[in-house]
Structures are given as C-alpha cells and as structure tokens.
C-alpha positions in Angstrom: 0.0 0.0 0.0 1.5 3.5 -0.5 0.9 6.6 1.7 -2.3 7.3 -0.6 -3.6 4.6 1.1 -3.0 6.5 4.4 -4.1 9.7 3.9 -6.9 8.2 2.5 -8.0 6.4 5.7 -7.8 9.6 7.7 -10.0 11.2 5.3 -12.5 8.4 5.8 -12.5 8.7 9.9 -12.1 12.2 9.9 -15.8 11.9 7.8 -16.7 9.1 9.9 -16.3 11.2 12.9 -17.8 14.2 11.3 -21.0 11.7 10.9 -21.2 10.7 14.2 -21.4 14.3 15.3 -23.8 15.2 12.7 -25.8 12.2 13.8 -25.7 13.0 17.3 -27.1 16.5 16.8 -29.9 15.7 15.0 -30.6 12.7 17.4 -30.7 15.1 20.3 -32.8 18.0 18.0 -35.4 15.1 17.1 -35.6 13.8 20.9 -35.9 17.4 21.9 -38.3 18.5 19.4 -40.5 15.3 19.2 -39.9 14.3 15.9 -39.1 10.6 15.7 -37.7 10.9 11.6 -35.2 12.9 12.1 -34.2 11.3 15.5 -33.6 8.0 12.7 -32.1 10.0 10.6 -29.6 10.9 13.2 -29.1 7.4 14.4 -28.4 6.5 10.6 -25.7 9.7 10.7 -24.1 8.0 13.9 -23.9 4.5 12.3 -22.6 5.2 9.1 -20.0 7.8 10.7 -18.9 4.7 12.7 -18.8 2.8 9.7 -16.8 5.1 8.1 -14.5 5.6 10.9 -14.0 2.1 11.3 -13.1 1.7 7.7 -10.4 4.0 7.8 -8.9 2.7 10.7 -8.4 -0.3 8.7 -7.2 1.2 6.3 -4.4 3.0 7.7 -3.8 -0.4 10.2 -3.0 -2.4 6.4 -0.8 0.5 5.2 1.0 0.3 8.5 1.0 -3.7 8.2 2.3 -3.2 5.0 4.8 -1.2 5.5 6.2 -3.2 8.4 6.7 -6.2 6.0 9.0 -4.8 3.5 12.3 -6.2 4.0 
C-alpha cells in the first residue's frame, strides 16, 4: 500500500467522525423536538459515521502492516 492509502483512511475517519457528530445532533434536535424521523435519521448519521470511521482505521492499520513487511 502506499501513503495514498494512508491519507486516504484519515480522510475516511475524519468523515466518519464528522458523521457521528452530525448524527448526534440531529438525534438530540429530534428527541428534543419530538420528531421521531429525524431522530432516525440521526441514528443512521451515527452508524454510518462509525462505519466510516472504522473503515479508515483499517485502512491506515493495512498501510501500517504493509509497511512493516518490507524487508
């Protein structure tokens, strides 16, 4: 894998992460204003923000990996 590969994975946490708080604001802003859809929609936010997050950990952990196993 090459740095690309790297960089890319922080991208796709720092997203991820970006999600998440997204997600939790509008989970907290449906809860407080009693409307259940966009309460989902921010529990769909946090879910695929942890998706993404855990993608790019991955991601960087190969690169790492990879780079560890070149002689």
């Amino acid at each position: 894998m090459s740095k690309d590969n790297d960089v890319r994975g922080a991208e796709r946490s720092a997203r991820g992460k970006g999600n998440q708080v997204k997600g939790r604001i509008k989970d907290a802003a449906g809860g407080l204003s009693g409307d259940p859809e966009l309460q989902a929609e921010g529990k769909l936010d946090q879910a695929k923000g942890k998706l993404q997050d855990a993608l790019g950990k991955a991601e960087r952990r190969l690169d790492d990996d990879a780079e560890t196993d070149r002689p």
